[in-house]
N, C-alpha and C positions, 0 to 999 in steps of 0.2 A: 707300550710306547713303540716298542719294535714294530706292532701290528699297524700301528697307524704311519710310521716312516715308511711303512709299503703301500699305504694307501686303503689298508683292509680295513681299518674301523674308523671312524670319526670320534674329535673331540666330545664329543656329547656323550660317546657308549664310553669312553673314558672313565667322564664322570659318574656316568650310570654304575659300572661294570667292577671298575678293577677293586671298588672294595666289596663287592659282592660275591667274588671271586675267590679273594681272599680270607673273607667269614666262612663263604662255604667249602674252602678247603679246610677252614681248620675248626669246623663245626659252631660256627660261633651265629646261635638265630636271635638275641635279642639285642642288636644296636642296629639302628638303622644306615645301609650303605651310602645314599642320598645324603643325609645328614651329617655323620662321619665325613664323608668325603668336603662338604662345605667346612667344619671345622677344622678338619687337615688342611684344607687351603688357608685358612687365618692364621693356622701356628705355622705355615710355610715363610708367610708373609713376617710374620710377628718376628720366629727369629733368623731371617736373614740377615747374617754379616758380608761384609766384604775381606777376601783374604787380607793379611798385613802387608804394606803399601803398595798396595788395590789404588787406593784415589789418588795417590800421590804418584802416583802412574801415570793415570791415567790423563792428570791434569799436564802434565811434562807430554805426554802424547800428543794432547790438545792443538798444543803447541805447533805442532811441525805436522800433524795428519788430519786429515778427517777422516772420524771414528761412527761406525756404528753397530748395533746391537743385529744378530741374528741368532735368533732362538724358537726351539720347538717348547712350545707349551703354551699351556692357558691363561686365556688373553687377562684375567681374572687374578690369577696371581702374577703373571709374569711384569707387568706394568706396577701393580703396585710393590711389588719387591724391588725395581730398579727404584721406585719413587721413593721407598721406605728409607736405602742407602745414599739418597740422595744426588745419583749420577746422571736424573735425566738430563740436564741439559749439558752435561759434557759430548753428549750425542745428537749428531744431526741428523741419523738416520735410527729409528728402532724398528723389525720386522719380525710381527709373532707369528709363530705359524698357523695358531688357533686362529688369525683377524682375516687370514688370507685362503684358508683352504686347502693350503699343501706345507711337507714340512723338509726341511735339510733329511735326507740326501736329494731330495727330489728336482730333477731339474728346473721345473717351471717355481720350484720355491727362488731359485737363484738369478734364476730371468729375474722375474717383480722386481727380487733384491737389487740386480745390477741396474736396472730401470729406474729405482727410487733412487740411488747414490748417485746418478747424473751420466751412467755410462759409459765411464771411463776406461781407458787400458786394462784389460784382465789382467796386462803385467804387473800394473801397479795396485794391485787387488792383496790384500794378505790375510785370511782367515786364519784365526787364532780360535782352536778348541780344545775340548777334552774326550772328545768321541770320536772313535777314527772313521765310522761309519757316514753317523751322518755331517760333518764337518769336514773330514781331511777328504772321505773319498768324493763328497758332495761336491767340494772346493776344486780337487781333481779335475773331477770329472768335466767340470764346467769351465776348466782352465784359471782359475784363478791359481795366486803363489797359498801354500797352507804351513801351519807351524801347529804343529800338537806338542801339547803340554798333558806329560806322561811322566810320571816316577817310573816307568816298567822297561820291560828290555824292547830296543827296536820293532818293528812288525817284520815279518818277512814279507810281507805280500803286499803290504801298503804303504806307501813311499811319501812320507810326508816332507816339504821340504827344510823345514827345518822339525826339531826336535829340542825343547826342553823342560825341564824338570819343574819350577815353578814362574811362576806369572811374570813374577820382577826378572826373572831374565831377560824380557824381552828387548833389554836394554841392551843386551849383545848382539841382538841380530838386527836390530832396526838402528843402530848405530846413533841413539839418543843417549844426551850426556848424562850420565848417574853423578849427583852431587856428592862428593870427597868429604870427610868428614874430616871439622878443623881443625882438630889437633895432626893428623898429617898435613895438610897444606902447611902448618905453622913449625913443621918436622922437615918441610922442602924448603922455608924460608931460612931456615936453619941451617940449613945445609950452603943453601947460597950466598948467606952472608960469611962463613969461615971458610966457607972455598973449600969444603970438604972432597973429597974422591969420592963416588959412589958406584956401584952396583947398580944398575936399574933391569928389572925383567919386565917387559910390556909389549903389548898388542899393537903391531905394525900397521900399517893403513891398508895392507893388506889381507889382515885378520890371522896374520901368524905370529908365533910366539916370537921374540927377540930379546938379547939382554949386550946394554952397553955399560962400556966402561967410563966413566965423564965429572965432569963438573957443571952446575947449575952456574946457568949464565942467566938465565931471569924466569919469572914465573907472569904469563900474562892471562887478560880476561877479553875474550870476544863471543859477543852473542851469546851468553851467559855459560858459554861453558870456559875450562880453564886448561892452560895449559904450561908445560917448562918446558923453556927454550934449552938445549945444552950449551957447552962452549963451541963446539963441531956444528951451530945453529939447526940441530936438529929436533924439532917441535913435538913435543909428544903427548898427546891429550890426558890430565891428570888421573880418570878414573880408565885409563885401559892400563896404567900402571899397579902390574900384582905384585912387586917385590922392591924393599929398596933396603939395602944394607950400603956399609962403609965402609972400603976399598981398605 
């Protein structure tokens, strides 16, 4: 794959190639590589999951962006693996790089790309991956905004601009509302009808930590996300709230 994000092989010696490569490193002459390799695409297909709330993401995404698919691989499995999970139509745009002839990091992979999404603001552009190569430095390079999703330590050399650990984060940086789950909202109702004191620690609007001292003066709903009013009428959206104790 590395060979071909340079442009040195094509999808087809792919197919050819890499289990044949792999038999013959490890002495193995009677399974056919050609063959193997079509069966490997079926079990690729077969068990593709979506990580845990993957769709339920992605549908909250829907919502406020438009989303699409940028991926190196074979047009063979790559299309029937989004179909198997059932996300094709949450995307407006899908582009494989086996249907087009070039793959991420390549520039002219990312021309097509910006050309098929309607040519918008590279500002307003945000590549979300898990390869810093051909994703963060691709996205780079080409000026769009990039976010890698990485369990590991920083890169030193490769400056992505955002950075997190799993998918469902995405919800901090693209500032889309995460649903609260009832038993707190029914723990903040609580609190405002006794007129309790509270502690509150949460994420300011401008994306830094803060904790006030207060009473819940009401709890409201716009455009389906939620929020509590204080008594000091200061609004704070319910899910950038991490801490709530009583005074």
């Amino acid at each position: 794959w590395s060979k071909f994000e340079k442009g040195e092989i094509t999808t087809d010696d792919i197919r050819k190639d890499r289990f044949s490569q792999l038999f013959g490193a490890l002495k193995i002459n009677h399974i056919d590589p050609i063959e193997f390799n079509a069966s490997y695409i079926e079990d690729i297909i077969f068990y593709t999951e979506l990580y845990p709330g993957a769709l339920s993401l992605l549908k909250r995404l829907k919502e406020k962006y438009k989303l699409a698919i940028v991926t190196n691989g074979l047009k063979e499995a790559q299309r029937a693996r989004i179909e198997k999970v059932g996300i094709t139509e949450l995307f407006e745009t899908i582009v494989v790089s086996d249907e087009i002839g070039s793959a991420k990091p390549d520039q002219a992979y990312f021309e097509y790309t910006h050309t098929k999404i309607g040519e918008p603001s590279k500002e307003e552009v945000l590549v979300i991956g898990d390869n810093l190569k051909s994703d963060i430095i691709g996205a780079n390079d080409f000026g769009y905004k990039s976010c890698w999703i990485s369990e590991k330590e920083e890169s030193k050399t490769i400056k992505p601009d955002f950075i997190i650990k799993d998918v469902n984060k995405l919800y901090t940086i693209l500032n889309v509302y995460n649903n609260v789950a009832c038993s707190f909202y029914d723990e903040l109702e609580l609190h405002a009808v006794q007129g309790n004191k509270i502690r509150l620690d949460f994420i300011n609007e401008s994306g830094l930590k803060e904790v006030t001292h207060t009473k819940i003066k009401n709890l409201e709903t716009h455009n389906k996300e939620e929020f509590l009013i204080t008594q000091e009428g200061l609004k704070i959206r319910l899910d950038k709230i991490n801490n709530l104790a009583i005074d």
